[in-house]
N, C-alpha and C positions, 0 to 999 in steps of 0.2 A: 215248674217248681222254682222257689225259689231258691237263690244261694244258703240263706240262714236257713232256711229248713232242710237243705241236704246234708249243711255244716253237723247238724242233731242228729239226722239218722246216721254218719258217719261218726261223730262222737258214742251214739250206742252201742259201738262195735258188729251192727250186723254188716253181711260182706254186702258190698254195691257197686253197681252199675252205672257209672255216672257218664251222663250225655247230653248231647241238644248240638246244633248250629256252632259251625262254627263263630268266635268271636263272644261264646256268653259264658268264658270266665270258667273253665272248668280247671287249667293250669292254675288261676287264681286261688281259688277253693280248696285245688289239694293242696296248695303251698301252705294256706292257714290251719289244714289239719297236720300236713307235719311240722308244724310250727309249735301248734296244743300237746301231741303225742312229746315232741325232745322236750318241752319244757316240764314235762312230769316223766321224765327220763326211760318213753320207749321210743328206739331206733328203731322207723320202717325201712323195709327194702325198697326201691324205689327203682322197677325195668320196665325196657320196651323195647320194641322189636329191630329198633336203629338205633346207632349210636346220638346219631344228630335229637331225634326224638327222647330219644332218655337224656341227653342234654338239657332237656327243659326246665327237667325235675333235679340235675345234679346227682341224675342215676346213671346205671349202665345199662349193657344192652342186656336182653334175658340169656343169648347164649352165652354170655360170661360169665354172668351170675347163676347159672345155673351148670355151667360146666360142660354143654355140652359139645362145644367145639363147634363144627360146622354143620351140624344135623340140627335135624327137625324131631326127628323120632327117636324114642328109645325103646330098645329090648332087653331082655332080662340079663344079658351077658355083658351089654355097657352098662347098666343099671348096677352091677355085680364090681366093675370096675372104680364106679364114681363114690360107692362106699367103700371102698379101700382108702380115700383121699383125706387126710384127718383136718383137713382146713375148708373143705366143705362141714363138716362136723359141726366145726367149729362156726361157721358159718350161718347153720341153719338150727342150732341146737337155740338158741335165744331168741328165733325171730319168729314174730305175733305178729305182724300186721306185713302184708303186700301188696304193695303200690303199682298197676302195668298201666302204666301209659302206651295211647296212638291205639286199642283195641283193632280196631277195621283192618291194621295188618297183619294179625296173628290169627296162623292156622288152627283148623282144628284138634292136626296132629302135635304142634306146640301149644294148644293150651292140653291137650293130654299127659304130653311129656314133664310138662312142671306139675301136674298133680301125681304123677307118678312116680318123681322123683321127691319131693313133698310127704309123700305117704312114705317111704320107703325109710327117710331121712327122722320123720316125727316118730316112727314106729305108731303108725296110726293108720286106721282105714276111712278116715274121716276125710272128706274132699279137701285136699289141697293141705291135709295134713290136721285141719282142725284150726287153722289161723282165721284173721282176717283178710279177707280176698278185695278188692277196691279196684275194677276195670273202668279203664277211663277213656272216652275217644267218642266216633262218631262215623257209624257205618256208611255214611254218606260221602265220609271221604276216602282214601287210598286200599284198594284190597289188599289183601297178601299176596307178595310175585311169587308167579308159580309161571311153569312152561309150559304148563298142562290145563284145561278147562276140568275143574272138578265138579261134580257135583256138591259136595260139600266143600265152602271153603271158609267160610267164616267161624269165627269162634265161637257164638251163640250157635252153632249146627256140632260142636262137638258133645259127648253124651254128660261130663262133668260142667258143663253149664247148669242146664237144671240141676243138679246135685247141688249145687254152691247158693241155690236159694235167694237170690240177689235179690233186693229190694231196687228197682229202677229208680233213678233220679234225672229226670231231663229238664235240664234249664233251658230259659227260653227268652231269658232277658239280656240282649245283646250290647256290648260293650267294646266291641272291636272297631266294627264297622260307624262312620256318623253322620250317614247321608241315606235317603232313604230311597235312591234307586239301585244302590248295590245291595240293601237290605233285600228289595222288592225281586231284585234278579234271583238271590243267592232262595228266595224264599218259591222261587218258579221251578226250580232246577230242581229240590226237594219234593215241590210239588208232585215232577214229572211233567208240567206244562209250561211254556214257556209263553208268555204274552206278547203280543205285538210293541209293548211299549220297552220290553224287556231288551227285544231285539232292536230297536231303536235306540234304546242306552248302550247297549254294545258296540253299533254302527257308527254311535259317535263319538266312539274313543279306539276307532282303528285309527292308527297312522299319525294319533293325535301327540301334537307339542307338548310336551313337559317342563313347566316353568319352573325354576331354581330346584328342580330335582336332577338328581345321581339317579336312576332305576336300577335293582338288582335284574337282571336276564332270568326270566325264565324259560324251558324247553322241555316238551314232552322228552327226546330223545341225547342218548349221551352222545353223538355226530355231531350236533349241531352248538353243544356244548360246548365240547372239544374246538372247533373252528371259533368261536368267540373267544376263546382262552388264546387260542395260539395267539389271532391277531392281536388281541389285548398286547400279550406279550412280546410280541413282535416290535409293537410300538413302543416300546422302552428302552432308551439307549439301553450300552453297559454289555458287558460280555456274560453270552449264557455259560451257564453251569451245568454239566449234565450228569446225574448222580443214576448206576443203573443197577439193578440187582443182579442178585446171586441166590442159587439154589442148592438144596440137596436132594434126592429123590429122583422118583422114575419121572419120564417127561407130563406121562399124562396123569401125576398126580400133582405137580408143579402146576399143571394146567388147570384142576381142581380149584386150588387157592387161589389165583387169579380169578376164577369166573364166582368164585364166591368172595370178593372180596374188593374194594373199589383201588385195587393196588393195581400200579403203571409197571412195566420193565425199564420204563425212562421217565424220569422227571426231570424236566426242564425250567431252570428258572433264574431269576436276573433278579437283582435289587429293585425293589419297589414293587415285585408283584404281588396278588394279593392270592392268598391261599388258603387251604381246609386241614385242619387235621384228621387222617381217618382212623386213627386208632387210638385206643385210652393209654394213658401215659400216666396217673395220679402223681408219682413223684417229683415227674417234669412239671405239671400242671396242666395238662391241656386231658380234651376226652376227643373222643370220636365226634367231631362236630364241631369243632373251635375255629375260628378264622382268624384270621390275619395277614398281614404286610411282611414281607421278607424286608427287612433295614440294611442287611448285609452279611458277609460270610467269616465263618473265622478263620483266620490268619494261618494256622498249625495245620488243621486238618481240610479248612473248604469247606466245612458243615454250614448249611442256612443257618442265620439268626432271626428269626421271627416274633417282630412283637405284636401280641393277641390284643385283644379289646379291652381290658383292664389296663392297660401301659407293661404288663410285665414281658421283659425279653426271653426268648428261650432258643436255643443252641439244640438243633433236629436232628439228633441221633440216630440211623438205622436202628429198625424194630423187627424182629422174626414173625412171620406168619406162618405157623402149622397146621398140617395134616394128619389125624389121629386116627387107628383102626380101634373099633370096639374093647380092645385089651388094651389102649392107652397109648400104644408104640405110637411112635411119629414116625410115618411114612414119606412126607418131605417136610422140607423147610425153604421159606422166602421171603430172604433179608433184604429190606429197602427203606428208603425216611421216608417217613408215614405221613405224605404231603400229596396236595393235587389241587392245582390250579384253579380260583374260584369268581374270575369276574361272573361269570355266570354259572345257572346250575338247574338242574335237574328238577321240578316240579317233584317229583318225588321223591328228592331231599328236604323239599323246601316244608313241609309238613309240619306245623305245629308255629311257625315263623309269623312273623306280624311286622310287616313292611310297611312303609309309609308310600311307596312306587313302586312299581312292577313294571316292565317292558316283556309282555307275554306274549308265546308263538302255541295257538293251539291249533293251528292247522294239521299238525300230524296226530294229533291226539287220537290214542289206540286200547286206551283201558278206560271205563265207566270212571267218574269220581274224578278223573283227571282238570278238568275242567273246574269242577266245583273248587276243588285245592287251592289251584292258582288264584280266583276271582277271589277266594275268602280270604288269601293272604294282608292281600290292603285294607287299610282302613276306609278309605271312601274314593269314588268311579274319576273322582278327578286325579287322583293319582296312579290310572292307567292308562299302558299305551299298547293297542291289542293288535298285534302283528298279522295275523288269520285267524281264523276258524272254521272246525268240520262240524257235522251231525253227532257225533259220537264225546266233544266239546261239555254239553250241556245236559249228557244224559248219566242217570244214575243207573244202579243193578235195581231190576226189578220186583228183585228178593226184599231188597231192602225197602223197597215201596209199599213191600204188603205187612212188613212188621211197625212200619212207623205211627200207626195210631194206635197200636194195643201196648207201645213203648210211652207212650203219651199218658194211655187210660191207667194203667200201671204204674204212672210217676203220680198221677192224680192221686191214685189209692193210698199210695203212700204217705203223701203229703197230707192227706186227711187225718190219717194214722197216727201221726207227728204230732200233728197239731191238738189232737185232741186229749192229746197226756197233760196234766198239769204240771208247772214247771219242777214242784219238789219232786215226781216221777220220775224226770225226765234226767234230773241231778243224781237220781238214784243210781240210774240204768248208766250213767257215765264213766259215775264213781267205779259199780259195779266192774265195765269194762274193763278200767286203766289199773287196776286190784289183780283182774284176772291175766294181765298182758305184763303183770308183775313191774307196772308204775307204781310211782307217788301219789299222791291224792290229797300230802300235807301241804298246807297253805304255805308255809317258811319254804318248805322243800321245793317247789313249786315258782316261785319267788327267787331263790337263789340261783335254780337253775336257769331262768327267766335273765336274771341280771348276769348271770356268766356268759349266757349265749348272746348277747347284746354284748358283750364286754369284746369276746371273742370275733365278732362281726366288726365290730369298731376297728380294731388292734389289724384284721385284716384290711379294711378299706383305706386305713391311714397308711399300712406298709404298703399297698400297692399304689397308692395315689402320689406317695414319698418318693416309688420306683425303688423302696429300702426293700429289694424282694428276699432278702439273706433275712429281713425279721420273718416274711412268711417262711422261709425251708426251715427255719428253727422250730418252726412248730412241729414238725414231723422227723422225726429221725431218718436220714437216709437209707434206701432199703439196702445197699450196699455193707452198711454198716449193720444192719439185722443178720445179712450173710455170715459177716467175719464175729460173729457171737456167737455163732455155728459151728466154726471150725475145729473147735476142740471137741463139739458134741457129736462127731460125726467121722463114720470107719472112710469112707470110700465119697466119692463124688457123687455116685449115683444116690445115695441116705441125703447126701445135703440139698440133692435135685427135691426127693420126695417133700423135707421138711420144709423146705422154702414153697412146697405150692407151687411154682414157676417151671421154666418151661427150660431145657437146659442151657438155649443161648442166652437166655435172660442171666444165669445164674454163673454161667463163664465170663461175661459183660464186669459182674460184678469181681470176680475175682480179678477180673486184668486191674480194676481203678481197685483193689485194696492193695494189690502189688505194686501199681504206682504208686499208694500212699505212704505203704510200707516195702521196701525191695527187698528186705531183709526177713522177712513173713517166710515159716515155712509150709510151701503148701505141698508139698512131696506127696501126699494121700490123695492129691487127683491128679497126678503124672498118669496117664495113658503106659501102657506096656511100649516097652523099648525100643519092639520092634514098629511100633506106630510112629514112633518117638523120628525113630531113625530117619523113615519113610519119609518122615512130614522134612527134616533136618536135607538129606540129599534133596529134595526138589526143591528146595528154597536157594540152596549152594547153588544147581542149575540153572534157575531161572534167573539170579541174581549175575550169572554167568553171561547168559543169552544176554541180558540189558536190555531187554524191548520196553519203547516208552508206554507200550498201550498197557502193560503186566505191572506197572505201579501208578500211587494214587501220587498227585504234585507232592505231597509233602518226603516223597521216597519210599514212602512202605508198599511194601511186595502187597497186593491184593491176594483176595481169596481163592477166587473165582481160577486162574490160574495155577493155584497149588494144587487146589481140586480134582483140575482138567489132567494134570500132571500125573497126578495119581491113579489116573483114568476110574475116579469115584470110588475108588478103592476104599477111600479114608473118606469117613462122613464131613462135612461142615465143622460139626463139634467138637471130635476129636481132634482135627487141624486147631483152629483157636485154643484149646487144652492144651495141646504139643507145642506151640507158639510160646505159650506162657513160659516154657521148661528151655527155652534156646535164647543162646544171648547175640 
């Protein structure tokens, strides 16, 4: 199919399945439909199953956007919790059309979970609530990680698939790649067969020279990741910095958050190194998936300064990662600066990427797809250098080899479909859509909103090209500042936890900077009881006592981690920073 003909069946609102090879433009395609959708004023939702991934689109990930913390599944008791939440509400009460990008890594028990949460939310029994549904990817590349071999695991084997009625659209006119023995490889692999000439263009980019290229590293496994980072780093003058976390909770739910999550207990790092960001951050600027160079640290606290790919600086604040039971409690918490080392990286981050060089190791390659990934990241075979290779390299899931022509015969049908409306039909069925999704459809209106979001686009690329990054934070109000607007509307701390959406250390975070801005604020309504007060007050005296250089950060301040131990966890994480705020 081609692009302009999938552009029509997704302009007529039915839900779709957009696919084909890597390299033929399917990020492209959706960019121009949420391009059409804002400019007649509907906001799609735009998730996927990775932060790096929903990066593409300038989306998040689905477990954030849908709230469910670090689960795959929901049951009618979480489910019972997540409608208590008035900014999911809010949330989902306007939203018609959703966008999931990378499809091939969502299970079948998360594509259930968003229709069930969906249903719940539209007060509908309609798949997925009665919206527009737009899955986008290519089962050919990354499955969904699991520990386990299931027999179901892909999201076309979940039972709300067929319910959602998808019209398939597989493109097949490639744009990535622009030579036509990576075409020919990438097209054997799909196949299932691999040709002797295939394997000849392979053998002669092992080991091979890369002229005036930088390679990004690729690696099946995070070991060997890890050992390229270090040395990298190693090799950079300048004195390392070592930033490590701190927790709340049982050990083995601390351990939870770690293994779901690509957070370190040490981050090590030096001026010049080049780094990822793993968590979303909107206000900072950066999402799960942003890279950049450390330039230097700041002076007060030692916090990295890192500037992203835009030229903008940003100052890496410790970020909380929680662990939620079914009834919303947080059972731990683990604060750390949401960074990790990136000369090289993981094949299964690298997903969705479009490299001009690769320096790739698929000798350890241990899951189907892995292979395909890496080769289709480049543009053409001369900007590889292919360190090994296994059996397991070049081969896809077999599942997916039996669905791939009735995917094909299915996009056909469609495309016939398309084509065979005449065009005032096809304007009808448009109009029709963006009426029902409660757009515009006037020509001025349409126009205006056209020249704002251009206006809007400009004002940002000139503030960040300027480095004047104080014009982009003006565009948004600080969320610190949405807190302290709060403060009068709100009995107890725990009402201003719920109203903000946010998580409680995010929501202490802000109170300590409105009390720097303001010392004179009275915040006495989330004072901790006394005796917490107290508790937190004698082991700060003590340890301030002791004077051990390891229990403070360089700048003097008494660390966390320490107060905690002190208390022998008596006192959460939270109410120590709370009780902090109330001692001079």
């Amino acid at each position: 199919m081609k692009q302009e003909t999938a552009l029509k069946i997704l302009k007529s609102g039915q839900n779709v399945f957009l696919t084909g090879s890597a390299g033929t433009g399917k990020t492209y395609l959706l960019n121009q439909y949420i391009n059409y959708l804002k400019e007649r004023r509907i906001r799609p939702a735009i998730v996927a199953p990775t932060g790096i991934a929903a990066s593409h689109l300038d989306g998040q990930t689905i477990h954030s956007f849908f709230g469910l913390g670090l689960r795959s599944q929901v049951d009618d008791w979480f489910l019972d919790s997540l409608l208590q939440k008035k900014y999911l509400h809010q949330r989902f009460k306007n939203l018609k059309v959703l966008i999931v990008d990378e499809v091939s890594m969502i299970s079948p028990e998360l594509m259930e979970s968003m229709d069930k949460i969906l249903r719940a939310f539209k007060f509908s029994n309609k798949p997925f609530g009665g919206i527009q549904v737009i899955l986008s990817g290519d089962f050919f590349q990354l499955p969904p990680v699991s520990r386990e071999r299931k027999a179901k695991r892909f999201a076309w084997q979940a039972p709300v698939w067929k319910s959602l009625n998808f019209a398939t659209c597989y493109l097949q006119e490639k744009f990535r790649q622009d030579d036509d023995k990576l075409i020919n490889i990438l097209d054997d692999i799909r196949s299932g067969e691999i040709s002797e000439a295939s394997y000849t263009y392979l053998q002669d980019r092992h080991q091979a020279e890369l002229e005036n290229f930088r390679p990004t590293k690729l690696y099946t496994h995070n070991v060997d990741v890890d050992r390229i980072n270090k040395e990298e780093l190693d090799k950079l003058p300048g004195e390392e910095r070592v930033f490590l976390y701190t927790s709340s909770g049982s050990a083995k739910n601390v351990e939870k958050i770690f293994k779901s999550s690509l957070l370190l207990e040490e981050v090590v790092l030096k001026k010049d190194a080049v780094v990822l960001f793993i968590k979303n951050n909107l206000e900072e600027g950066y999402i799960n998936g942003t890279t950049g160079v450390v330039v230097d640290f700041d002076e007060d606290d030692g916090l990295p300064i890192v500037e992203i790919f835009s030229g903008r600086r940003i100052k890496v604040a410790p970020l909380d990662w929680t662990l939620e039971n079914e009834n919303g409690k947080i059972l731990a918490t683990v604060s750390q600066i949401p960074l990790r080392l990136a000369w090289a990286i993981t094949i299964h981050k690298s997903q969705g990427m479009t490299l001009d060089a690769a320096e790739i190791d698929l000798s350890k390659t241990f899951e189907v797809g892995q292979g395909y990934v890496a080769l289709s990241r480049i543009r053409s075979i001369k900007g590889l250098r292919l360190l090994g290779i296994n059996d397991t390299a070049l081969r896809v899931d077999p599942l997916i080899l039996q669905i791939e022509d009735r995917m094909k015969e299915a996009s056909q049908r469609f495309s016939d479909e398309m084509e065979s409306y005449r065009e005032e039909e096809l304007e009808k069925k448009f109009k029709d859509f963006i009426l029902k999704a409660g757009g515009t459809v006037k020509k001025e209106e349409i126009e205006e909103e056209r020249a704002f979001l251009k206006e809007e686009r400009e004002k940002l690329e000139r503030a960040l090209k300027s480095g004047d990054v104080e014009i982009v934070k003006r565009e948004k109000k600080p969320n610190y500042k949405i807190t302290e607007e709060l403060i009068d509307q709100v009995a107890d701390f725990q009402e201003l936890v719920e109203k903000r959406g946010m998580t409680a250390g995010t929501v202490i975070g802000h109170l300590q900077k409105i009390k720097e801005m303001d010392p004179a604020i009275n915040l006495e309504k989330f004072k901790p009881n006394w005796e917490v007060v107290d508790m937190v007050r004698e082991a700060v005296e003590d340890l301030k006592k002791e004077n051990k250089k390891e229990n403070f950060l360089e700048d003097g301040t008494l660390k966390l981690k320490p107060i905690f131990n002190a208390l022998d966890g008596e006192v959460s994480y939270d109410d120590i920073k709370l009780a902090l705020l109330f001692m001079d």
